[in-house]
C-alpha positions, -999 to 999 in steps of 0.1 A, spaced: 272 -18 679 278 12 661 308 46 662 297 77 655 314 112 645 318 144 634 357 154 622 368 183 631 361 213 608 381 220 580 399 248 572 376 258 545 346 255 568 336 218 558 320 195 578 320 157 579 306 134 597 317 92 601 300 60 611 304 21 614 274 0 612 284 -26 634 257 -55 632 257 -92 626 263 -103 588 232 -118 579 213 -82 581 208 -68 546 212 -35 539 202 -14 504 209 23 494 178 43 494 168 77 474 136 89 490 123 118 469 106 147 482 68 163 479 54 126 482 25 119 511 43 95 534 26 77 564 42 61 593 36 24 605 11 15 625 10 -14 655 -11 -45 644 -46 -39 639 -49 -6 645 -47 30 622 -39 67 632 -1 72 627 15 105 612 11 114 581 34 140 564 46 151 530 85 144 528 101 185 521 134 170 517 154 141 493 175 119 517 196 93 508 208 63 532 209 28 541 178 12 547 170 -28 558 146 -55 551 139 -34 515 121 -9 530 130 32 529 107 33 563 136 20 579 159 40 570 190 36 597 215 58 585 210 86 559 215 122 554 195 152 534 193 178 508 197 203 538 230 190 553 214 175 580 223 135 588 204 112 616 221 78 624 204 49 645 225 34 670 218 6 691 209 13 730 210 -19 750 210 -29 789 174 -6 800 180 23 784 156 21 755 119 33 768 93 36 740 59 54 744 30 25 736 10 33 707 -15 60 708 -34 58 676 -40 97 675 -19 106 646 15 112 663 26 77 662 58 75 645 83 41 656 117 41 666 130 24 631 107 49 610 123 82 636 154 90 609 133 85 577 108 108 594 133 137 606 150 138 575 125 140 552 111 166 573 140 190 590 168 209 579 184 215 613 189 207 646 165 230 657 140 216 634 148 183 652 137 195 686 103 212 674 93 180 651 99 159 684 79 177 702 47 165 681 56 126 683 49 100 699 78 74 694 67 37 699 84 2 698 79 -16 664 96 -45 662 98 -50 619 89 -90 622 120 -94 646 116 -117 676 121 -81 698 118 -48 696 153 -31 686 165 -5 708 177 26 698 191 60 699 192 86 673 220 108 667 222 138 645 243 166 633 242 196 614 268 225 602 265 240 638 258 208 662 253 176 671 230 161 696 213 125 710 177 118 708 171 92 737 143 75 751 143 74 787 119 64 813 107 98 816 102 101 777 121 119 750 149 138 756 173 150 735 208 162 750 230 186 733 267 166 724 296 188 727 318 163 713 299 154 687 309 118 690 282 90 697 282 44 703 259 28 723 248 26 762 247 42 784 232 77 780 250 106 765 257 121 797 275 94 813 299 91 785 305 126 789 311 122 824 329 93 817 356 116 796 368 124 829 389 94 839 409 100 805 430 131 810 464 136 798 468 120 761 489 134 740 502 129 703 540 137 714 555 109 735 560 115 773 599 128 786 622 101 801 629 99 832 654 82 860 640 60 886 654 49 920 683 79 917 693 76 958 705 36 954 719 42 915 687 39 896 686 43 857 671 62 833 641 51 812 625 63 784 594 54 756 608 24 731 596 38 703 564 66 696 529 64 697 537 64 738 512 97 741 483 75 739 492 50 761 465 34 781 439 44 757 410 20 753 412 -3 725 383 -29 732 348 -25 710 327 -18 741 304 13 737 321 36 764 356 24 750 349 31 718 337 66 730 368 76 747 385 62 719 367 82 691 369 112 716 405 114 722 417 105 683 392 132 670 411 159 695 444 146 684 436 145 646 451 170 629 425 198 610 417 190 579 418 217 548 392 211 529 360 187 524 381 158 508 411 159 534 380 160 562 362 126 548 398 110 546 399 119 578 367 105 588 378 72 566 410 65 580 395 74 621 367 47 610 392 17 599 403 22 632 371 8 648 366 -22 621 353 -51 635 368 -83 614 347 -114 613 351 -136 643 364 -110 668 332 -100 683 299 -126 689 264 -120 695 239 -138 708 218 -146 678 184 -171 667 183 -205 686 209 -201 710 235 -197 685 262 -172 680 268 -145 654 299 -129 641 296 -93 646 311 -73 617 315 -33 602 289 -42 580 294 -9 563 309 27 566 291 56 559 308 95 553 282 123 553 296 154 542 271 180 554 288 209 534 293 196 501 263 173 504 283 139 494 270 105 512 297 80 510 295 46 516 320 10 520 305 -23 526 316 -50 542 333 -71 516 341 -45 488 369 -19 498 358 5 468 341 38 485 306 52 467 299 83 466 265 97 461 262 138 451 231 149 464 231 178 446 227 158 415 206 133 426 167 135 413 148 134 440 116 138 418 91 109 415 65 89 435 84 61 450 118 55 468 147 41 446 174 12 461 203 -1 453 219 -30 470 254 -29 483 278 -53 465 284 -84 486 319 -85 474 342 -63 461 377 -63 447 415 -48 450 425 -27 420 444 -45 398 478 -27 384 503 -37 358 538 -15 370 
């Protein structure tokens, strides 16, 4: 399971937006530099042709698994637009079957595809439009479902794939996990009214037989009750409520701080969560990685799960020329600087 945000603005206009990658810790993941002007085609089911083909307009970098930049699950562009995949469990994952017409495009393939082809939201919805999303399930024993989320300067919004087919639903709070749909969440906001950064006034209890006065024992008392479990609506409220407290950052560095230090807060350490995993057995769950996309500046940031050092990747000088995708793997373990005071 996965957090996604977007920080508030900065002072300076910046934007900035956050995610955990929150999956077991044998999945592999790579950086990937997918160039633009190169003729792409998407997957197609077994034994059959007729997906969409397109010529990428746009260099994107992101993480990608199983070594492929088709499945691309996290990323951003040269435009300052970023798509995230997040898991969508429990019913609420509805793929289209295969149509072989020259629309197909699957669900893992949906953020290579939108990024390499928009610039903005807008762009989002009329691409969409022209799909058909199916269920490919990359040699796993299921089909993985998903939603997409995406933000530009201006917005943020859920792609989901319900019963009824695509639909995706503007977020006003720019802040996205896992099931149910958007709109519940939302909804959901309602039962959490009232936090606050200050701590709450003291007050005297049972004053007509003597009583006494009480008070908070300590700060941080603004916030309590807030959810602190790693379920997907939890996490929402969570992300929701620190994101309105957080103070407004100045500039494009203070705003991916900001985004760093709101992400350790949804870390997942090794043994904490399990999954359900291959033969019965169960897996640790861990932040396999934390991605920053900072949609004014155009910097994609990255920390894996074992190496505390944060990458940084400038798209503005990044070649995106060429014929091929580049990767890079993510260092399985990493280091604390060393000083000599």
């Amino acid at each position: 399971m996965c957090t996604n945000f977007k920080v508030p603005i900065a002072d300076d206009g910046s934007v900035v937006v956050g995610r955990s990658l929150d999956y077991p810790a044998a999945m592999a993941f790579q950086l990937c530099v997918m160039p633009k002007g190169v003729p792409r085609s998407a997957k197609a089911a077994d034994g059959v042709t007729g997906t969409k083909a397109w010529v990428t307009r746009h260099g994107v970098v992101g993480l990608s698994v199983y070594g492929a930049d088709a499945a691309i699950i996290d990323g951003m562009n040269d435009a300052g637009l970023s798509a995230h995949l997040l898991y969508m469990v429990g019913g609420f994952f509805h793929p289209e079957p295969f149509k072989g017409d020259g629309s197909d495009v699957s669900q893992l393939e949906l953020a290579c595809y939108l990024l390499s082809t928009c610039a903005t939201i807008d762009d989002v919805r009329s691409e969409l439009a022209e799909l058909n999303v199916w269920g490919w399930n990359a040699g796993m024993p299921f089909v993985p479902p998903v939603h997409v989320l995406v933000h530009d300067r201006t917005g943020s919004a859920a792609i989901e794939f319900r019963p009824e087919g695509i639909v995706v639903v503007d977020n006003p709070t720019s802040v996205g996990t896992n099931s149910p749909y958007l709109d519940w969440h939302l909804l959901n906001l309602h039962n959490y009214v009232g936090f606050s950064a200050a701590n709450p006034q003291g007050q005297r209890v049972r004053p007509r037989v003597g009583g006494m006065n009480i008070r908070p024992l300590g700060v941080g008392w603004g916030l309590h009750g807030l959810p602190g479990d790693y379920s997907g609506p939890s996490r929402f409220v969570r992300a929701s409520i620190l994101l309105t407290l957080a103070q407004t950052p100045t500039d494009g560095r203070d705003a991916e701080m900001l985004a760093l230090h709101v992400l350790n807060t949804f870390d997942v350490p090794p043994g904490v969560v399990k999954e359900p995993g291959p033969g019965h057995m169960l897996l640790d769950e861990v932040t396999y990685a934390d991605t920053i996309a900072n949609l004014t500046d155009l910097r994609y940031a990255y920390r894996a799960l074992d190496d505390p050092t944060v990458y940084v990747v400038d798209l503005k000088e990044t070649d995106f020329t060429g014929a091929e995708s580049r990767f890079r793997d993510l260092a399985p373990t990493g280091n604390f600087t060393e000083i000599h005071p």
